[in-house]
BADO-638222 format. One line per 2 residues: number of its first residue (from 1); their letters; for each residue x, y, z of C-alpha. Coordinates in Angstrom, 1 decimal. Layout:
<recs>
NUM	A	X Y Z; ...
</recs>
This chain:
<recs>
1	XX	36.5 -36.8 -55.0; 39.0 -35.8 -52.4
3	XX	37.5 -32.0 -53.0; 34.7 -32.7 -51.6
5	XX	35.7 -35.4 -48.8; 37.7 -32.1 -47.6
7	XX	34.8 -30.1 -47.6; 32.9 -32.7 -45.9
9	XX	35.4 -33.5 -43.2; 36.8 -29.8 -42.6
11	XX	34.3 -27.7 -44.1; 33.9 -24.9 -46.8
13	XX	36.5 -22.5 -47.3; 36.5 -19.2 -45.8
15	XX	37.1 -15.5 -46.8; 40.7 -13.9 -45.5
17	XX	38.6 -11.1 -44.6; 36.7 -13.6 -41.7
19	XX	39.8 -13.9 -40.1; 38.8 -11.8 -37.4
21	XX	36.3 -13.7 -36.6; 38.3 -16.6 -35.4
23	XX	39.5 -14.5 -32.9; 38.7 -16.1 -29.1
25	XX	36.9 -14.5 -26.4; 38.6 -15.9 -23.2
27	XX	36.0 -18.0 -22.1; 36.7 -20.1 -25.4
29	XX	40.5 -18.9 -25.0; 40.1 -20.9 -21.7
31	XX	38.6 -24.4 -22.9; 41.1 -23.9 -26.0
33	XX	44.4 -23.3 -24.5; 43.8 -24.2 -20.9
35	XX	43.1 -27.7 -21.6; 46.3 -29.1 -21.2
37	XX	47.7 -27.5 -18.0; 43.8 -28.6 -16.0
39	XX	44.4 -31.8 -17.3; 47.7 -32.2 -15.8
41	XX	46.2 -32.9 -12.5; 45.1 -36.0 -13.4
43	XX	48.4 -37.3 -13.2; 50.7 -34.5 -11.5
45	XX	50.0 -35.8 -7.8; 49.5 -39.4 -9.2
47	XX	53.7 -38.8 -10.3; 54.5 -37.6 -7.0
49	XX	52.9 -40.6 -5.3; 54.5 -43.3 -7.5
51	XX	57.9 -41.5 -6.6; 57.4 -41.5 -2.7
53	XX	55.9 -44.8 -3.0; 59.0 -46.7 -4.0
55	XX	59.9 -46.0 0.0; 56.8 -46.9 1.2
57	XX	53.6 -45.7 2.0; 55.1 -43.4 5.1
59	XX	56.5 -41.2 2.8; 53.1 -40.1 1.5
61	XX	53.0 -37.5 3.7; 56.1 -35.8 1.5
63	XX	53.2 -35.0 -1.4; 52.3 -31.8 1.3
65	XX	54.8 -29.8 0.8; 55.9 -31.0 -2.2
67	XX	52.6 -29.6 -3.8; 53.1 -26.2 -2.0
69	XX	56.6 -25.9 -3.9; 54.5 -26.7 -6.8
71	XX	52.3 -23.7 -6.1; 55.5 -21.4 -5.4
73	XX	56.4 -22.3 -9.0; 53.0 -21.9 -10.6
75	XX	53.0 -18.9 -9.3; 56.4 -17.6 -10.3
77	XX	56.1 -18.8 -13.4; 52.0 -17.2 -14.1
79	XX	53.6 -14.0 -13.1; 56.2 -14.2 -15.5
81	XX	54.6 -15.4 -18.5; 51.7 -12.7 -17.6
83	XX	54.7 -10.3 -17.8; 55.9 -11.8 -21.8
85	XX	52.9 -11.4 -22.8; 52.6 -7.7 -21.9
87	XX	56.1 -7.2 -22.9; 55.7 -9.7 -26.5
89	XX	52.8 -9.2 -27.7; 53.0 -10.9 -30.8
91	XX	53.3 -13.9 -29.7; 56.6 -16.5 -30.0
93	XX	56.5 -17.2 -26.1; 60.0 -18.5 -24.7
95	XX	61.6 -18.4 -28.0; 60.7 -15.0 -28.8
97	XX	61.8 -13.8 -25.6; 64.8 -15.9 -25.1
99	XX	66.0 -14.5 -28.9; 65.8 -10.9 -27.7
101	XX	67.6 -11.4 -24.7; 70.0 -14.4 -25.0
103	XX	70.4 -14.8 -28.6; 69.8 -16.9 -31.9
105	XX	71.0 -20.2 -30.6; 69.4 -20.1 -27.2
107	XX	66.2 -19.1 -29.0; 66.2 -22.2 -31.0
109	XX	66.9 -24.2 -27.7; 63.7 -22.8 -26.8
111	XX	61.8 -23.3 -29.3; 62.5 -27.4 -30.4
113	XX	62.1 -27.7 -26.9; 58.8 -26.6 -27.2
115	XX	58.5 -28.2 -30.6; 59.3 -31.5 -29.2
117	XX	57.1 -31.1 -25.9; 54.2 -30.3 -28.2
119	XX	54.3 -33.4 -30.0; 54.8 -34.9 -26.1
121	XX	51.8 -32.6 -25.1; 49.7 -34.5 -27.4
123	XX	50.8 -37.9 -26.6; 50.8 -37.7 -22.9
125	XX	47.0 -36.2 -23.1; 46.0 -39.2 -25.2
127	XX	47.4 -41.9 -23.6; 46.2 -40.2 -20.2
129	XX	42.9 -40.1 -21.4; 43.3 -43.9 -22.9
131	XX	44.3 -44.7 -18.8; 41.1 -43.1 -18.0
133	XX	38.9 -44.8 -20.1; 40.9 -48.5 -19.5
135	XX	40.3 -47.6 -15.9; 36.6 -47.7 -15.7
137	XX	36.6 -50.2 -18.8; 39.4 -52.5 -18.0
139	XX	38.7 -54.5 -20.6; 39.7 -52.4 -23.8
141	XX	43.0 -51.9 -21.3; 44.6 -54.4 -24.8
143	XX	43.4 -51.5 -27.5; 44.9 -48.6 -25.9
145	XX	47.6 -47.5 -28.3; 44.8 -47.6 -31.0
147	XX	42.2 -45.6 -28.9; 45.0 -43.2 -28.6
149	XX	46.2 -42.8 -32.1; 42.6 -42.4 -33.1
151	XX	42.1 -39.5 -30.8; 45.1 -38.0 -32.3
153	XX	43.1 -37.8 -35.6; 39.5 -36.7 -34.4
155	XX	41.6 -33.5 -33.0; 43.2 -32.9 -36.0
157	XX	40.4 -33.0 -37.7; 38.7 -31.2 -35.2
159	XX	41.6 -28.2 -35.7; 41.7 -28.4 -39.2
161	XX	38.0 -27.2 -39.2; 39.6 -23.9 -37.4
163	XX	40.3 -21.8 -34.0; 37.0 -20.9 -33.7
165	XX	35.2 -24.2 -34.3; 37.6 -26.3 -32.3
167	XX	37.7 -23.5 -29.4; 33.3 -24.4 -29.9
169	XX	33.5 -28.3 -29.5; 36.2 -27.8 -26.6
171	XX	34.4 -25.8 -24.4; 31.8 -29.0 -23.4
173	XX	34.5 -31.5 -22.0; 36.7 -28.6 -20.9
175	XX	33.7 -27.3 -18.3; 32.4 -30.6 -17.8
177	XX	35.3 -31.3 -16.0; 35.6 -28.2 -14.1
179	XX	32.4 -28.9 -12.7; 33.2 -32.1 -11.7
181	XX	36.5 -31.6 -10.4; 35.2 -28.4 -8.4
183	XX	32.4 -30.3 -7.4; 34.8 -33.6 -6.5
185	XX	36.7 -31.4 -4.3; 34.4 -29.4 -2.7
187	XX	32.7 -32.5 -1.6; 35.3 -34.4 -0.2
189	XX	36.6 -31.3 2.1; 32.3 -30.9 3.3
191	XX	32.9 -34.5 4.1; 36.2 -34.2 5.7
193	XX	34.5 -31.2 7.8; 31.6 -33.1 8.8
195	XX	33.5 -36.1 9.8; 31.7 -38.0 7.2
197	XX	35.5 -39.8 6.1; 37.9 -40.8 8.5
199	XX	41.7 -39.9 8.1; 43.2 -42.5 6.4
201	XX	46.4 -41.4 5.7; 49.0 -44.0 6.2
203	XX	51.3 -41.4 8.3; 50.9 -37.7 9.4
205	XX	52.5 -34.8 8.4; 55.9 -34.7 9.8
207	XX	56.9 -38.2 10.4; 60.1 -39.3 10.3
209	XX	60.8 -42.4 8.1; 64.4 -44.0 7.1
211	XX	64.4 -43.2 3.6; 63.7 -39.6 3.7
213	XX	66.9 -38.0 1.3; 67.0 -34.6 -0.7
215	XX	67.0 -37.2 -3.6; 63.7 -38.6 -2.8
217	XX	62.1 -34.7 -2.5; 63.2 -33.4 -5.5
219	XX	62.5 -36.6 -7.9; 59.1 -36.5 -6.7
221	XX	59.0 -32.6 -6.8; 60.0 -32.9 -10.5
223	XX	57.9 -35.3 -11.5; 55.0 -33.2 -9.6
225	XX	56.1 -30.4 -11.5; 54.5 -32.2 -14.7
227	XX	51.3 -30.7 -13.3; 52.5 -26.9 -14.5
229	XX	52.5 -28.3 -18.4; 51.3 -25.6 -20.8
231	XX	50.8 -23.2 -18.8; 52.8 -21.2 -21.5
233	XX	50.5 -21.9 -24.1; 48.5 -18.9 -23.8
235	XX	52.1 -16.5 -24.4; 52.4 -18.5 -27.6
237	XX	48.9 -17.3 -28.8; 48.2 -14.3 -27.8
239	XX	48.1 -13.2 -31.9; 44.2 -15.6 -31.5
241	XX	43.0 -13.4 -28.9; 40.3 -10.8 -29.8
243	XX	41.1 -7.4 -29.1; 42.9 -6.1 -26.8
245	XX	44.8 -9.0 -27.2; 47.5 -8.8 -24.8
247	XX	45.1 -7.5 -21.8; 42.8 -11.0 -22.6
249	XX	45.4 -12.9 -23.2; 47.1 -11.9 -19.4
251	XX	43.5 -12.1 -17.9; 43.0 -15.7 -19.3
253	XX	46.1 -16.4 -17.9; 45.5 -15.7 -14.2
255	XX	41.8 -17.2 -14.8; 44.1 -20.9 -15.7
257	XX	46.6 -20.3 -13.2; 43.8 -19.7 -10.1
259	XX	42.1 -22.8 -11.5; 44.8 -25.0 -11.8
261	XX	46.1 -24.1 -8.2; 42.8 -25.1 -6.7
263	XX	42.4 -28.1 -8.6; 46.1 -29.2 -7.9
265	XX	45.9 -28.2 -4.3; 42.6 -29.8 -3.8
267	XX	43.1 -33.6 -6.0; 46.7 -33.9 -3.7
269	XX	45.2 -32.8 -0.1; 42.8 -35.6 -0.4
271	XX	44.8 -38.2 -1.9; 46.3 -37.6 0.7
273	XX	43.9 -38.1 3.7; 42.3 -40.8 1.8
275	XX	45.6 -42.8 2.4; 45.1 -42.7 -1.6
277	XX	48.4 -45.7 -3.4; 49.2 -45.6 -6.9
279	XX	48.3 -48.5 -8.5; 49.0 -50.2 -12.1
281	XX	45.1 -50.5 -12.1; 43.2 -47.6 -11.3
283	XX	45.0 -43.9 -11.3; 44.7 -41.8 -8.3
285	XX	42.5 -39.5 -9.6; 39.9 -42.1 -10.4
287	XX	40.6 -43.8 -6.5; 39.9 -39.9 -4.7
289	XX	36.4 -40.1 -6.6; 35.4 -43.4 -5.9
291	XX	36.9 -42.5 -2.6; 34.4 -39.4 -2.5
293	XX	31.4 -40.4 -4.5; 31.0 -44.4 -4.4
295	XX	31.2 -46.5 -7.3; 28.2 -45.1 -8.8
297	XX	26.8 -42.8 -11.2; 28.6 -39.6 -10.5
299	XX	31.9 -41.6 -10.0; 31.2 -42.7 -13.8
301	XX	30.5 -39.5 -15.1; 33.3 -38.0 -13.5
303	XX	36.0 -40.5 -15.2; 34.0 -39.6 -18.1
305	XX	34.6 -36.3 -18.1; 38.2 -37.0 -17.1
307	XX	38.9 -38.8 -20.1; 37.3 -36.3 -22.3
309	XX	39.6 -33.3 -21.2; 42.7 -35.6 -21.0
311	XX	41.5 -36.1 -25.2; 41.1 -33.0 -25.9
313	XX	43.9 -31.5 -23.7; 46.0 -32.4 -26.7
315	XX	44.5 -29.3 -28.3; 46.7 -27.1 -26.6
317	XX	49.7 -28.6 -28.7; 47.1 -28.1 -31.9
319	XX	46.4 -24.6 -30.7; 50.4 -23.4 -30.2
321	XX	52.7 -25.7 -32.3; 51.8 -24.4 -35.2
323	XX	51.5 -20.4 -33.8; 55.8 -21.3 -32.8
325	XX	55.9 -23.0 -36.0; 54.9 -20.0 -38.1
327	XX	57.4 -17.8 -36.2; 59.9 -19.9 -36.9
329	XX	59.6 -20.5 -40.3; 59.1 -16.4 -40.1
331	XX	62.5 -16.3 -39.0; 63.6 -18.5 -42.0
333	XX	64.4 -21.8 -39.4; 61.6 -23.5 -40.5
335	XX	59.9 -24.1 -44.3; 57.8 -21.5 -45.5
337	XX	55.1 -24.0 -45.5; 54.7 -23.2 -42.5
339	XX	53.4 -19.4 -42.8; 50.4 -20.6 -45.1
341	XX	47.0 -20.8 -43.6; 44.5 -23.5 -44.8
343	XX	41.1 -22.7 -46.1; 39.5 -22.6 -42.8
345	XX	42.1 -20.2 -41.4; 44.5 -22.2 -39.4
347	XX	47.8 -23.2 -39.6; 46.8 -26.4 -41.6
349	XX	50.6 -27.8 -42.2; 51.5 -27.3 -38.5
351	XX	48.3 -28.9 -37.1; 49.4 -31.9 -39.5
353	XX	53.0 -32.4 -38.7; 52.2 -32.3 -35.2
355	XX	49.8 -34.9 -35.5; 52.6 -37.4 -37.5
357	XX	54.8 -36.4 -34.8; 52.8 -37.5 -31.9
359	XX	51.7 -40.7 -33.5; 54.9 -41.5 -34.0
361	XX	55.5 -40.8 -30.3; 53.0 -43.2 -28.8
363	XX	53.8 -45.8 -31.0; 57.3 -45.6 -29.6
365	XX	56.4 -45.1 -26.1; 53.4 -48.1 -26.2
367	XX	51.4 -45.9 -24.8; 52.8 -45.5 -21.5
369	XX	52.5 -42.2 -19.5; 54.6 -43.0 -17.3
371	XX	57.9 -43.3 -20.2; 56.6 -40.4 -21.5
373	XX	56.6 -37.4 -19.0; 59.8 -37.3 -17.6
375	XX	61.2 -36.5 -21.4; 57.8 -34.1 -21.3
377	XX	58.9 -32.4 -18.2; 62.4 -31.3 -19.6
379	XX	60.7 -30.0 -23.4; 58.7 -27.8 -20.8
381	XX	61.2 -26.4 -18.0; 64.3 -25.7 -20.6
383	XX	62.2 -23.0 -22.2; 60.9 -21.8 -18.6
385	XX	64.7 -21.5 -17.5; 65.9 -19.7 -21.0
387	XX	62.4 -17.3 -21.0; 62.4 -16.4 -17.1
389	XX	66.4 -15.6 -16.9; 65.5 -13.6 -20.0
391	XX	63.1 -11.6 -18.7; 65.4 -10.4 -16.0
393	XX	68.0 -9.4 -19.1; 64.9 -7.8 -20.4
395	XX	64.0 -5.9 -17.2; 67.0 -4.8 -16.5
397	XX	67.8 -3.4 -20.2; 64.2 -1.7 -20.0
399	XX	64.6 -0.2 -16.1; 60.5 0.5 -16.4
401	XX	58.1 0.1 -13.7; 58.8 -1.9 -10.6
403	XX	61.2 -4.1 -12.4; 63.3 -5.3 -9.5
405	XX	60.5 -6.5 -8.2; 59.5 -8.4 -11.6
407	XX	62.9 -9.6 -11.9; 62.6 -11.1 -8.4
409	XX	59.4 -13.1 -9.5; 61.4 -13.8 -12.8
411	XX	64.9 -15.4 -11.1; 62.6 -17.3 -8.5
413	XX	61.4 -18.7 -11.4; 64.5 -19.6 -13.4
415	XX	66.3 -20.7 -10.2; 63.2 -23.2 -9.7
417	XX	63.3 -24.7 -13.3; 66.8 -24.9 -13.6
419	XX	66.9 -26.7 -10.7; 64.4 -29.1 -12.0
421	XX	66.3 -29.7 -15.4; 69.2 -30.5 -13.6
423	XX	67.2 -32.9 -11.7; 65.6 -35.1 -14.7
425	XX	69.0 -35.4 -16.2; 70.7 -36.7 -12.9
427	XX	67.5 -38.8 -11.4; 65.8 -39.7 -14.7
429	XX	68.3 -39.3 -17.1; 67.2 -43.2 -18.4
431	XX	64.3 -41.4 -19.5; 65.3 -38.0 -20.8
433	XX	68.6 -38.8 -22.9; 66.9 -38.7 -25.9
435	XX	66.3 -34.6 -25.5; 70.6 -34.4 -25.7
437	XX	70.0 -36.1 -29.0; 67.0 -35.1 -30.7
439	XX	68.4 -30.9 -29.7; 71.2 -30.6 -31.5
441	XX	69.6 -32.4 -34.6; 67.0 -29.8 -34.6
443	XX	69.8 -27.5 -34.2; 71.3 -28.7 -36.8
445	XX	67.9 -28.5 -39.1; 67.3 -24.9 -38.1
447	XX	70.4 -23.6 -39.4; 70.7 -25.8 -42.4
449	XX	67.3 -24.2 -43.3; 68.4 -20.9 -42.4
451	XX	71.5 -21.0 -44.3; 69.5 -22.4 -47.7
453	XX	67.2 -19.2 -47.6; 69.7 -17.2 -47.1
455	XX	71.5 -18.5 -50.0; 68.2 -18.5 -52.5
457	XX	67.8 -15.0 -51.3; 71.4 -13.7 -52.3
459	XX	70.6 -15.4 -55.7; 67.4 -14.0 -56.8
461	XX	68.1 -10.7 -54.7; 67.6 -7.6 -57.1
463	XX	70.2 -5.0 -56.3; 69.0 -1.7 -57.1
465	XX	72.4 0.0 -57.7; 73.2 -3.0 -59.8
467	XX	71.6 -3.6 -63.4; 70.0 -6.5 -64.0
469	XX	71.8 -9.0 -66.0; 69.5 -9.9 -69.4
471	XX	69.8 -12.4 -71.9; 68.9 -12.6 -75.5
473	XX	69.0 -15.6 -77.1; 69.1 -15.4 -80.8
475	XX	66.0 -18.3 -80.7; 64.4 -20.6 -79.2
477	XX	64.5 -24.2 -79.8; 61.1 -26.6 -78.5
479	XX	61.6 -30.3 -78.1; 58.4 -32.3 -77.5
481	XX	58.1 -35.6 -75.6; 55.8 -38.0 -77.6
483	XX	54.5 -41.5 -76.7; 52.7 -41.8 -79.6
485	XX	50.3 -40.1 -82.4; 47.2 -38.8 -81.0
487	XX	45.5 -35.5 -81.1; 47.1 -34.5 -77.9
489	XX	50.0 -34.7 -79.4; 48.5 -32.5 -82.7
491	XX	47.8 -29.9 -80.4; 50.9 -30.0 -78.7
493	XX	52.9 -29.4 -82.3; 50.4 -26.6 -83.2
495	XX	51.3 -24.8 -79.4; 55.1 -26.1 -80.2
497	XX	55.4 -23.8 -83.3; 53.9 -20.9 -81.9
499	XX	56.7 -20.3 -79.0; 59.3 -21.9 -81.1
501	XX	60.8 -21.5 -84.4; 63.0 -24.6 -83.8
503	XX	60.2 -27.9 -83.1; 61.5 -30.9 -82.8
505	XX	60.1 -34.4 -81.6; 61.3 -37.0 -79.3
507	XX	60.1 -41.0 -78.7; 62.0 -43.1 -76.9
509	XX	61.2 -46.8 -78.0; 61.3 -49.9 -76.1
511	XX	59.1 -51.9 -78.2; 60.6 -55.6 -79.4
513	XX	58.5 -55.3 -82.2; 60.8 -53.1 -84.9
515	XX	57.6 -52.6 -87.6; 55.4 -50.8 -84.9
517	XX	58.1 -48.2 -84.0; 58.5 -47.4 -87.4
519	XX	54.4 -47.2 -88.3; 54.5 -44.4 -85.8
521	XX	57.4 -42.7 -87.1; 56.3 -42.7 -90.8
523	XX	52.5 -41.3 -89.4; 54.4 -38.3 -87.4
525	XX	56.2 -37.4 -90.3; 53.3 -37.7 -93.1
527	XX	51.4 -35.6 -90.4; 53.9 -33.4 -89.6
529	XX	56.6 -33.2 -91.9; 58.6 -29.6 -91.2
531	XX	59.4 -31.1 -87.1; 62.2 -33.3 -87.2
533	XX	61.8 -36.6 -85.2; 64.1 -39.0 -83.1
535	XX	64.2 -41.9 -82.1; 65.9 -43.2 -79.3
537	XX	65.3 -46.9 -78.8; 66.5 -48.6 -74.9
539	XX	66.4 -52.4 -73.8; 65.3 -50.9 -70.6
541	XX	61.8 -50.3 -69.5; 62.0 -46.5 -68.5
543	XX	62.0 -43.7 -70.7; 63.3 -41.0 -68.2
545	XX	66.9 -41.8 -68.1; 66.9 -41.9 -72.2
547	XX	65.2 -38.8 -72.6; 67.7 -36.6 -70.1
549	XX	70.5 -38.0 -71.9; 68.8 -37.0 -75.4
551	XX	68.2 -33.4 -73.7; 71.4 -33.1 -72.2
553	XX	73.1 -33.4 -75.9; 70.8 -31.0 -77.1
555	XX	70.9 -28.2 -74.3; 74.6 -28.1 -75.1
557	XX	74.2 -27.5 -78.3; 71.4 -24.4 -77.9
559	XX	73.4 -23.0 -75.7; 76.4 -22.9 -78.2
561	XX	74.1 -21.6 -80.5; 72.9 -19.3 -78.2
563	XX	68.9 -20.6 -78.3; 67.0 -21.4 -75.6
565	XX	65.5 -24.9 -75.3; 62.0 -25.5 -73.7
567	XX	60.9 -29.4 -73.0; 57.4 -29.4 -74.1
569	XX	55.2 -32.5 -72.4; 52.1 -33.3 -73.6
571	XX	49.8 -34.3 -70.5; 45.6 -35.3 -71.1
573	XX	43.8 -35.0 -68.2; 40.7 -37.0 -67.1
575	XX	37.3 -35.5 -66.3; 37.3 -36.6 -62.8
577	XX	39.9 -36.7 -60.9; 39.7 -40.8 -59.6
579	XX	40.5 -41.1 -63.1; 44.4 -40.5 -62.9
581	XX	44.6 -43.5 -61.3; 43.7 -45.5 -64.1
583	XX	46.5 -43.6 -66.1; 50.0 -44.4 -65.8
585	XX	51.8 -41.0 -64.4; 54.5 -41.3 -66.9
587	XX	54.5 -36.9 -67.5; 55.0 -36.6 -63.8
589	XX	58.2 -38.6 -63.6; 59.5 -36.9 -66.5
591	XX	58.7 -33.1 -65.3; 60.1 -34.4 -61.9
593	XX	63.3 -35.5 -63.6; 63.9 -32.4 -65.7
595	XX	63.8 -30.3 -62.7; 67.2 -30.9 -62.3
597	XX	68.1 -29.6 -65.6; 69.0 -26.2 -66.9
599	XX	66.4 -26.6 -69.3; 62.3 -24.9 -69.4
601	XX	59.8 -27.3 -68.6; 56.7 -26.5 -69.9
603	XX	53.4 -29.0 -69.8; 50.5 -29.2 -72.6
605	XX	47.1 -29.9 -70.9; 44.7 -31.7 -73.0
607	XX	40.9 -31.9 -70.8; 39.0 -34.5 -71.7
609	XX	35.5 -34.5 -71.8; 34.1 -37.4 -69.7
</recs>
C-alpha cells in the first residue's frame, strides 16, 4: 500500500542513467534557486521601515540611502559569489571555500550556519507568504501557523518528485511575480512622472530629526540587509546546472542579482514617496500596490502572486540544503544518508529533514516573521564573512588574473557582513542568541560524527602490507527461536541443519498454564527428536530479555569450544504488506536486541500466500 501511495504522490522511479536530464537550464535555474532572494523584497524594505519607525515617521527618509548600502553589498557580494563559483565548481558554496582557505572548523561554521538558515529560509518564506494571504483575507489571519506548515509539505512533496519537476511547477509563480512586480513598479514611477500621485512622503530627503544615531542606521541597514537572502544559493548548486555548469551557473547569477536590485530599488523608492507606515495589518508591499493599482483586480492578483513566490521561495532551502548536506556527509560530518539519492533523483533524506526542521521552526516562532529574521540574517552573513575573507586568502595564494582587484570586491564584501554580524548580536542580540547556542552543538555533532567514521574506518580498513586475520572455527553451532510448532518452524529446522551441525531450539514460556507448555515441548521433540530443546519459563511478559540471557550462556560456551553460533529467527510474512499490522512484531524486537551481541543473526522468511 505505501508502494504505491509513493508512486502516486512522488512518482515512478527513474533510471541513474536520466540523471542528466535533471540538469536545469537557467531560465528554470532562475525560478528554482532565485526564488528566495526575489521574494525577499516583500519584506526587506518593510524591515527597514519598522526599524526607522520606532522614531517616527521623519525618519522614513533614512530607507534612501540605507537601500543604496544595500545595493553596495548586493553587489559586492554577486561579484564574489560569481567569483566561487568559477573558482569551486563543484559546488559546497561558503563551506567549501571557507575549508580551503580557513580551515576545518571555520568550514563547519559555515556550513551549520547555512544549515540552520535553510531550515530559517523555509520558515520565513512560509510564514511570509501566510502574511500575504492573511493580508488580503484577514480572516484566516487565526489559521496561519497551519497554512504555513501545510505549505511546508506541498514543497516537499513537490521536491521529492525531483529537480527537474519542481524547477517545472516553480517557474509559474516565480514569473508571475516578476511580471507583476516589474509591472507594479514601472507603473508607479509613469505615475510619479506624470504627476498622476502626489509626494506623500512624510519628510524629504535630508531632514534633520532628533533621533537620528549611528544605532538607528545600522539596525535598520541590518535588518534591510534580509533582502540579500540566498543569493548564495546558486554557488551551492552549481553541480544541477547543465553543461557548462559553472559558466550558467555565473550567468544565472548576475540575471538574480540585476533582478533583485531593481525590484529592491524600485518596492523601497516608492514606499517611500507614497509616505508608505508599517502596519500590524497590511505589509508594505501590499500598501505600495494598493497605493499604485487601487483596491481592485490587479491589486488582488498581485498579492496573489506575492504569496505564491513567498510559498514557493522556500524551494531555494529544498534546492541547496541537501546539495551542502551531501558535501558534508562527503566529508564524513554528516551521516552517509545523506549521499543517497531517492528514486526520482534528488537528495530525498535532505529534502525531508529540512522539512522536520522548518516545521519545527514555525511552530516555535508562531509564525511570526518578524522573530524570525533577525536569527535568519546572522545564519546568512556569517558564511558571507568566512567565504568573502576567504576568497581574498584564495586570491592571494593563486596571484591569477586581476586578483587585487577581486580581492578589493572580496574585502568590501567581508568588511560589510562582518559589520552586520556584529550588529545583530549588539542591537538584536534578544533575537539571535540562540545561533551562540545551536553552533557549537552542531559543532559538536560534526566531529562526533567525524570521529565515529574515522574509527569504523580504522576497524574494517584492509592493510595491504598486513595479512588478514582469519578464523576457523572447528563448527558451528545454530540456535532457533521458536514460539511454537508450526510449519515455519519445520522449515526453519530443515534450513537449521543444513548450515549447522550443532541445532538446538529455544521457547521461552510465560504461560500460567503448565500442561500447554509441555504439549508443545513433547510435539517438537516427537517431530524433531535429534535438536535439543529448552525451555526457559519467565513471570514476565517479554521474551527478549530471557532469550539474550539464554544466548549469552551459550556464546560463551561456543566460543570456548571454538564454534561459531548463529541465532536463527523464524519470521512468516504476510501477502500484503497492511497485513503486518495485524501481526505482533515480536522477530523485530528480538533481531533488534541481538544486534548488540557478538553473535550471527540470521532470519528465516516464510511468504505466505494470501
Amino acid at each position: 500500500m505505501w508502494r504505491y501511495l509513493k508512486r502516486l504522490l512522488i512518482g515512478k522511479p527513474l533510471k541513474t542513467l536520466d540523471e542528466g536530464s535533471q540538469h536545469l537550464s537557467r531560465g528554470k535555474a532562475l525560478a528554482l534557486l532565485s526564488s528566495d532572494a526575489l521574494s525577499s523584497v516583500a519584506y526587506g524594505t518593510e524591515q527597514i521601515t519598522t526599524a526607522l519607525i520606532a522614531v517616527g515617521s521623519v525618519a522614513l527618509w533614512l530607507q534612501i540611502p540605507i537601500a543604496l548600502l544595500v545595493l553596495v553589498l548586493l553587489g559586492a557580494i554577486t561579484l564574489s559569489y560569481r567569483q566561487i563559483i568559477h573558482a569551486y565548481p563543484s559546488g559546497g558554496g561558503a563551506y567549501l571555500v571557507t575549508s580551503k582557505n580557513w580551515g576545518q572548523t571555520p568550514g563547519l561554521v559555515a556550513g551549520g550556519s547555512l544549515l540552520v538558515d535553510y531550515m530559517l529560509t523555509v520558515a520565513v518564506s512560509v510564514t511570509s507568504g501566510t502574511a500575504a494571504i492573511t493580508s488580503a483575507i484577514p480572516g484566516v489571519h487565526k489559521y496561519s501557523v497551519p497554512i504555513a506548515v501545510l505549505l511546508v509539505l506541498l514543497l516537499t512533496g513537490i521536491n521529492l518528485r525531483g529537480v527537474r519537476e519542481s524547477a517545472s511547477f516553480l517557474t509559474i509563480p516565480v514569473y508571475a511575480f516578476i511580471l507583476m512586480m516589474m509591472g507594479m513598479i514601472a507603473y508607479g514611477l509613469y505615475n510619479i512622472a506624470t504627476g498622476n500621485v502626489d509626494f506623500q512622503a512624510p519628510s524629504a530627503v535630508g531632514t534633520s530629526f532628533s533621533g537620528l544615531s549611528l544605532v538607528l542606521v545600522m539596525r535598520a541597514f541590518s535588518s534591510g540587509s534580509s533582502s540579500l537572502t540566498g543569493v548564495e544559493a546558486i554557488s551551492n548548486a552549481v553541480p544541477n546546472f547543465k553543461e557548462p555548469k559553472a559558466n550558467n551557473a555565473a550567468k544565472t547569477l548576475v540575471m538574480m542579482a540585476v533582478i533583485l536590485a531593481v525590484f529592491f530599488g524600485g518596492v523601497t523608492f516608492l514606499s517611500y514617496w507614497l509616505g508608505i507606515r508599517p502596519s500590524n495589518e497590511e505589509t508594505v508591499l501590499a500598501q505600495i500596490a494598493e497605493g499604485v493599482f487601487g483596491h481592485g483586480t490587479l491589486y488582488y492578483i498581485f498579492q496573489i502572486s506575492t504569496a505564491a513566490i513567498l510559498a514557493v521561495a522556500a524551494n531555494t532551502g529544498f534546492s541547496a540544503f541537501p546539495q551542502l548536506a551531501f558535501n558534508l556527509a562527503k566529508d564524513k560530518f554528516m551521516p552517509h544518508i545523506y549521499l543517497d539519492k531517492g528514486d526520482r533523483l534528488g537528495y530525498s533524506n535532505g529534502i525531508i529533514s529540512l522539512a522536520l526542521g522548518s516545521i519545527v521552526l514555525i511552530m516555535i516562532f508562531k509564525g511570526s516573521t518578524e522573530a524570525l529574521i533577525p536569527l535568519y540574517a546572522v545564519g546568512v552573513f556569517v558564511p558571507f564573512t568566512l567565504s568573502q575573507s576567504g576568497m581574498i586568502i584564495h586570491w592571494w595564494r593563486e596571484r591569477e588574473g586581476h586578483w587585487i582587484a577581486k580581492a578589493v570586491i572580496n574585502f568590501i564584501g567581508a568588511a560589510i557582513s562582518a559589520i552586520l554580524v556584529l550588529t545583530l548580536f549588539a542591537l538584536r542580540f534578544t533575537n539571535v542568541w540562540p545561533y551562540l547556542v545551536i553552533m557549537p552543538v552542531l559543532l559538536y555533532i560534526f566531529f562526533t560524527i567525524r570521529g565515529h567514521y574515522r574509527k569504523i574506518g580504522k576497524q574494517l580498513r584492509v592493510l595491504s602490507k598486513e595479512p588478514i586475520k582469519r578464523h576457523h572455527y572447528d563448527g558451528a553451532d545454530v540456535l532457533i527461536l521458536v514460539s511454537n510448532l508450526t510449519k515455519v518452524t519445520a522449515e526453519a529446522v530443515d534450513y537449521a541443519k543444513s548450515i549447522g551441525d550443532n541445532v538446538m531450539a529455544l521457547h521461552v514460556s510465560f504461560d500460567s498454564n503448565p500442561e500447554r507448555e509441555q504439549r508443545l515441548s513433547n510435539e517438537f521433540k516427537r517431530e524433531f527428536p535429534d535438536v535439543r530443546y529448552v525451555d526457559v519459563h519467565t513471570s514476565y511478559r517479554s521474551i527478549t530479555v530471557p532469550a539474550l540471557r539464554f544466548v549469552d550462556e551459550l556464546s560463551r560456551g561456543s566460543k570456548e569450544r571454538n564454534r561459531s553460533l548463529t541465532v536463527l529467527i523464524p519470521q512468516f510474512i504476510p501477502h500484503a504488506s497492511w497485513q503486518n499490522a495485524l501481526h505482533n512484531q515480536n522477530s523485530l524486537r528480538l533481531k533488534a536486541a541481538l544486534a548488540t551481541r557478538d553473535v550471527t543473526v540470521a532470519t528465516y522468511y516464510f511468504h505466505l500466500a494470501e
